[in-house]
C-alpha positions, 0 to 999 in steps of 0.5 A: 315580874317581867317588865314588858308592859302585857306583864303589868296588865291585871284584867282582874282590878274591879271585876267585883263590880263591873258590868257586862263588857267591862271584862275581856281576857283572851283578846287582842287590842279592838278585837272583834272577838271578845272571848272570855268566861262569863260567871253570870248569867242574865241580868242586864248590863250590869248583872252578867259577864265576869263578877269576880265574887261569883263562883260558878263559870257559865261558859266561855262567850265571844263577845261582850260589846256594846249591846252585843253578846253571843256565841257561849261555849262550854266544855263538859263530862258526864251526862249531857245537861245542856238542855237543862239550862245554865243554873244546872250545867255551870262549873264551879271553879277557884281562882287559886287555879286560874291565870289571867293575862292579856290576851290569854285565858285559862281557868280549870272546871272543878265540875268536869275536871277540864283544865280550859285556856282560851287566847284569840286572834282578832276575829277568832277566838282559839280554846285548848281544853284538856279532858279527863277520861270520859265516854261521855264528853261534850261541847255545849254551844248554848246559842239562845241563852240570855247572856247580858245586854240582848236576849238572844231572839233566833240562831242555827247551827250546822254540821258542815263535816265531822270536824266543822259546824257553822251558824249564826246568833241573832241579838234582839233588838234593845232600847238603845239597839233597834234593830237585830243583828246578826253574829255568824260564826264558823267553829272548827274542831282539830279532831273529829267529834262522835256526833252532833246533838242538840235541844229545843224548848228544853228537849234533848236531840240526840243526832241531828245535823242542824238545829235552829230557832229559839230557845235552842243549843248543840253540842258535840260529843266525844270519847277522851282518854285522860288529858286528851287536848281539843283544840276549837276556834271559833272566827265570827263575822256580822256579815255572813258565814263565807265572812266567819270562814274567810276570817278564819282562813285569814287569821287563823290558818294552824292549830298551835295555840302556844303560837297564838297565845304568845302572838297575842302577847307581843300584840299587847306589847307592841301596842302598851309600848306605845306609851312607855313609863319608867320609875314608880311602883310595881302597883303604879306600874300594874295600875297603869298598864291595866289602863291603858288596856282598858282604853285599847279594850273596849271598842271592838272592830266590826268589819271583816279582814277583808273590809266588808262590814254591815250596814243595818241604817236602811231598812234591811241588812246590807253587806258594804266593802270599805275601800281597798288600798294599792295592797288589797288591804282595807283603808280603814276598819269598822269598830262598835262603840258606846258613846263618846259622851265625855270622850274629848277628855279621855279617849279622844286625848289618848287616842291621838297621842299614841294611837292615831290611826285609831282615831281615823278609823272612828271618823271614817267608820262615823262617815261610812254611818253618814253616807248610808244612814245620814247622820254621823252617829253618837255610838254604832253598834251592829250597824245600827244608830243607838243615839246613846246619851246626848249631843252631838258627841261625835264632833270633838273627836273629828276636830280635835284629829283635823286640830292635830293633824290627823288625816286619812277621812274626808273632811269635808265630808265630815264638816257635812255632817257635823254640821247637820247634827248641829241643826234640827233634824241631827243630834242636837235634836235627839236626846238619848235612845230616841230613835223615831223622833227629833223632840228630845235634843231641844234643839229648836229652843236651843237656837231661838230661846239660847238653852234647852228648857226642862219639859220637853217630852219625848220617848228619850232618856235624859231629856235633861234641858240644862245639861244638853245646853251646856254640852251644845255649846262647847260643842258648837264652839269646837265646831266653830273651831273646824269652821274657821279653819276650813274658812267657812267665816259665817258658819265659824261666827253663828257656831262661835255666837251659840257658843255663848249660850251657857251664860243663859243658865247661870243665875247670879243670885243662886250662883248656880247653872240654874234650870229654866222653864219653857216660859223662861222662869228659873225653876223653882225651890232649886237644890243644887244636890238634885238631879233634875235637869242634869244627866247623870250628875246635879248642879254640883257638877254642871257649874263646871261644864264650860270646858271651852270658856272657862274664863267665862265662868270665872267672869261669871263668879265674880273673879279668879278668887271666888272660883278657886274658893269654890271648887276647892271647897268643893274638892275638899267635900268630895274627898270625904267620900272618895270622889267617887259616887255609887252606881246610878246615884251620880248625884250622891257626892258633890264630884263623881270622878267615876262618871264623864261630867267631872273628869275635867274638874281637878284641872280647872284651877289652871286655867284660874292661875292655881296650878298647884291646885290641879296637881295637888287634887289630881293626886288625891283623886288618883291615891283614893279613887283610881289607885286600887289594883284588887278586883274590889276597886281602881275604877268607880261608877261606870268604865264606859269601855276605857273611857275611865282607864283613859282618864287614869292614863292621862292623870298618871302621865300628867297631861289633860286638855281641857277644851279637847284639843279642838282648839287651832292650835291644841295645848295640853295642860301639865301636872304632876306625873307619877313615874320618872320617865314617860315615853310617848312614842308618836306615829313620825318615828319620834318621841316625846318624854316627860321626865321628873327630877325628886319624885317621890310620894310626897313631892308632888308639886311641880317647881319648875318645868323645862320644855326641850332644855328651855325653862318653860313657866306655863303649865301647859304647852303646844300640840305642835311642841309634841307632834314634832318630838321633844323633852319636858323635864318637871323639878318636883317638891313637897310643898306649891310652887304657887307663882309656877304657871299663875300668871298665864293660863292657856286661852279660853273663848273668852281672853285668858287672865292677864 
């Protein structure tokens, strides 16, 4: 294998059981294009997209986003069975003969003897088909079928010349998506098609030169003699059709796919060297790269190349341009997302390593979302609000960019909105979906009570009172952080005071977090294996939740001793079942490393002075739940678009941040890495490297550490140490070093040990 990084990369780990955007072959980094073959149709979320164990190919969509599908293309011979519907017209196919790569797809249709490849520039998918000879070949564009997370409610198309049509897909509106949104499309062919067809409500057209409304499809006919190649592109927009074409012209000018396919692989490279590792084996290698493509996947651009994005806050769609450079380039772009709910443990982390400017196109896509709609929003999908999940979760990626130095938005600007949402009337009033009201987010209770209760009633999801406490306050204290750091003293104070409040749920004699009533009673007959009052977790997993106060926590359990016992009683149950927890069923194990709300445990023990703990169950998490590279494993519970391959990157280079880097001056706690050398290539032309001296599998403790040639006995470090480029050299052993970082944790709200 070579050792460029695309090379690593397999899209194929975990495909058996992902859902509908977890898989995207022919892309590039956040591409607006999303183009690769779907082998289930329907279902939902976690019924569609590519399912490794399927074998039939439905056809081959352009986006699989965050409640987003749309455009399906199909190539196909014999009789035109388009109007017939998927279950009909769909291919078998073997994966004996198919390639899948970053950036690049190819896989052959058994049933129509085509061989399909599929590669993409941003905003433009390009597919190479290779036909047999036939006097009745076909394109089907199936624009109304369901493809995964949004019906598809209305769409046209049109013949604008014999090698050219051009249209739109309309997604419905969904639960978490209220609004429509419109994906517009121009499709060119490089030869000419016979004619262009169609059907509706199931009925075949056998001409036509448009076709629109629902429950219809086209298709364009041709007559190949054996391996005739038809090139198709196919450049989308969600402002307009002049948008599509503009980015087609822009990206995609020529018709070598060769060209294209290899440009897409020295994107991926250029953007996987980002974060360079040496050593391991060719699995670790293979499993690390794969995560790192999943945390450059899953958050797709929105606007055009031209900076024009839509904007669907108001009442009607409308067209915006963000603002140009002295260039003629826009200053930023737009991305659709899904929440970033558990992000400032994953993503966020990642991001600002390697991949700053990323970062600052979330916090100005956030603020343009603010100055149109007045809220900075959770996850923007099509240009609507989803106030997916809960909390204000937006507020630690702002403050941990501003933490670290990461410019290019308005600050005070966002300060604005961050600390709108963290009053009623924001956020904190919205719990998840809850778009018409601001009952859910309890966060009047919040203020007046100190928690949420449980009994709030609202047309929301997780109307989960004790967990939303717990979220509020690590969030009101990252806030605290921007604050005081703007100088704004009294805001710093009231934010650092709410901050305190998840010491109201935690019950000295259940020794739990503990669910409170309206009227302020502990609820009653509590099970801390049960569910209610946490989101997607049990109480298990919320006793930990107090990522900016852990000191606090251990305060509350009575000391340093009984919290180690504790969680490493816990660690040791979990491993029993993999760490890892069914689909839906987060509660089933006492830690679920497949779901946001116990990403952070293993590191906990460093701030309790047992680093050694850390390493040694950050290691086991990785051997028995990330480590997989078969389609059968390697992820668990829910990908939530990179946030698990960001977590998996973070552990393999052995760094974490506990409090999300929004503190003033950011530390990252260290464990043990997997590879002998790592290369974080920073956005100042330097570079820091963690290497390890005896790494093998069985070393997996960390003896001692040297932080730029100076021996360094705390297991975490500086932001600042890293920003200005450096060294950190860890000793590696067989057995804990258990005094190495003991003695010093990193800071908490609350003093740090002594």
């Amino acid at each position: 294998m070579s050792n460029s990084p695309a090379n690593y990369v397999n899209p194929l780990i975990d495909t058996a059981n992902r859902r509908f955007f977890f898989f995207s072959s022919a892309c590039l980094p956040f591409g607006m294009v999303n183009l690769s073959p779907d082998t289930a149709a329907g279902g939902g979320a976690w019924e569609a997209g590519y399912r490794y164990d399927n074998h039939t190919i439905c056809w081959f969509s352009h986006i699989h986003g965050w409640q987003l599908s749309g455009i399906p293309v199909l190539p196909t011979t014999g009789p035109m069975r388009g109007h017939e519907g998927v279950e009909v017209y769909k291919s078998k196919f073997s994966h004996d003969r198919e390639t899948v790569q970053a950036g690049y797809h190819q896989v052959y249709l058994d049933d129509y003897d085509i061989n399909a490849e599929l590669t993409a520039t941003t905003r433009v998918g390009f597919h190479r088909y290779t036909f047999p000879k036939s006097d009745s070949a076909h394109i089907l564009f199936d624009l109304t079928t369901v493809i995964g997370p949004s019906d598809i409610s209305d769409a046209s198309i049109t013949k604008t010349s014999d090698t050219e049509l051009e249209g739109w897909v309309e997604n419905a509106p969904t639960r978490r998506r209220p609004k429509t949104v419109r994906i517009y499309f121009v499709a060119q062919f490089d030869r000419p098609f016979k004619t262009l067809g169609g059907w509706r409500d199931g009925n075949i057209i056998e001409s036509t030169d448009t076709i629109s409304g629902p429950n219809t499809g086209a298709f364009v006919r041709y007559t190949t003699q054996d391996n005739d190649i038809i090139h198709l592109k196919v450049a989308i927009s969600y402002c307009d059709i002049e948008g599509a074409r503009r980015n087609l012209e822009s990206e995609l000018p020529h018709w070598d796919f060769d060209r294209v396919r290899n440009d897409a692989t020295t994107e991926w490279n250029q953007w996987l060297g980002r974060i360079s590792v040496e050593g391991g084996t060719e699995a670790q290698k293979t499993k690390f790269y794969t995560d790192l493509y999943h945390a450059l996947l899953g958050r797709r651009r929105a606007s055009d190349s031209d900076g024009r994005y839509i904007d669907n806050t108001g009442d009607t769609p409308t067209v915006r341009q963000i603002p140009l450079d002295q260039n003629g380039k826009p200053r930023h772009e737009h991305h659709n997302s899904d929440a970033f709910w558990g992000a400032q443990w994953t993503l966020n982390v990642v991001w600002a390593l390697a991949y700053p400017e990323i970062v600052a196109n979330f916090c100005n896509t956030f603020l343009d979302y603010y100055k149109n709609g007045g809220l900075i929003p959770r996850g923007p999908s099509g240009g609507n609000y989803t106030f997916v999940m809960t909390s204000a979760t937006s507020t630690p990626l702002f403050v941990s960019a501003y933490q670290k130095g990461i410019g290019n938005f308005d600050i005070d600007l966002a300060y604005e909105g961050l600390h709108k949402n963290h009053m009623p009337g924001g956020l904190m009033s919205k719990a998840g979906y809850e778009h018409d009201t601001c009952i859910g987010g309890g966060i009047e209770h919040y203020i007046v009570k100190g928690y949420v209760p449980l009994g709030i009633r609202a047309h929301a999801f997780h109307c989960d009172g004790p967990a939303q406490t717990l979220e509020y306050a690590y969030k009101d204290w990252c806030l605290a952080q921007l604050a005081r750091a703007l100088g704004k003293t009294d805001d710093a104070d009231l934010f650092a005071n709410r901050a305190h409040n998840y010491k109201n749920l935690y019950n000295f004699d259940t020794g739990f977090m503990h669910p409170r009533t309206m009227d302020g009673d502990w609820l009653e007959n509590f099970d801390p294996h049960a569910k209610t009052g946490w989101n997607e977790g049990n109480g298990w997993h919320y006793l930990w939740w107090v990522p900016h106060d852990v000191q606090g926590l251990i305060n509350l359990m009575g000391g340093r001793e009984t919290f180690i016992q504790r969680l490493n009683e816990q660690f040791e149950q979990a491993a029993e079942k993999d760490f890892i927890a069914p689909h839906a069923k987060h509660e089933e194990n006492v830690i679920e490393y497949g779901n946001q709300p116990c990403t952070h445990m293993a590191h906990l023990f460093t701030y309790a002075g047992a680093p050694y703990l850390t390493q040694k169950w950050v290691r086991a998490v990785m051997n028995q739940a990330k480590s997989d590279i078969t389609p059968y494993g390697g992820y668990g519970g829910d990908e939530d678009q990179g946030q698990m391959g960001a977590l998996n990157v973070l552990m393999a280079i052995g760094l974490f941040q506990m409090l999300g880097g929004c503190e003033k001056n950011p530390v990252y706690e260290i464990t043990t890495p997997l590879f002998d050398r790592i290369t974080i290539h920073l956005n100042n032309n330097t570079t820091f490297t963690i290497e390890t001296k005896n790494n093998t599998s069985e070393n997996i403790y960390i003896q001692s550490a040297q932080l730029n040639q100076q021996a360094h006995n705390n297991a975490y470090f500086y932001h600042s140490d890293l920003a200005s480029g450096g060294n950190l050299t860890l000793t590696l052993g067989p057995e804990p070093n258990k005094h190495w970082g003991s003695e010093s944790p990193p800071p908490s709200m609350t003093s740090p040990l002594a």
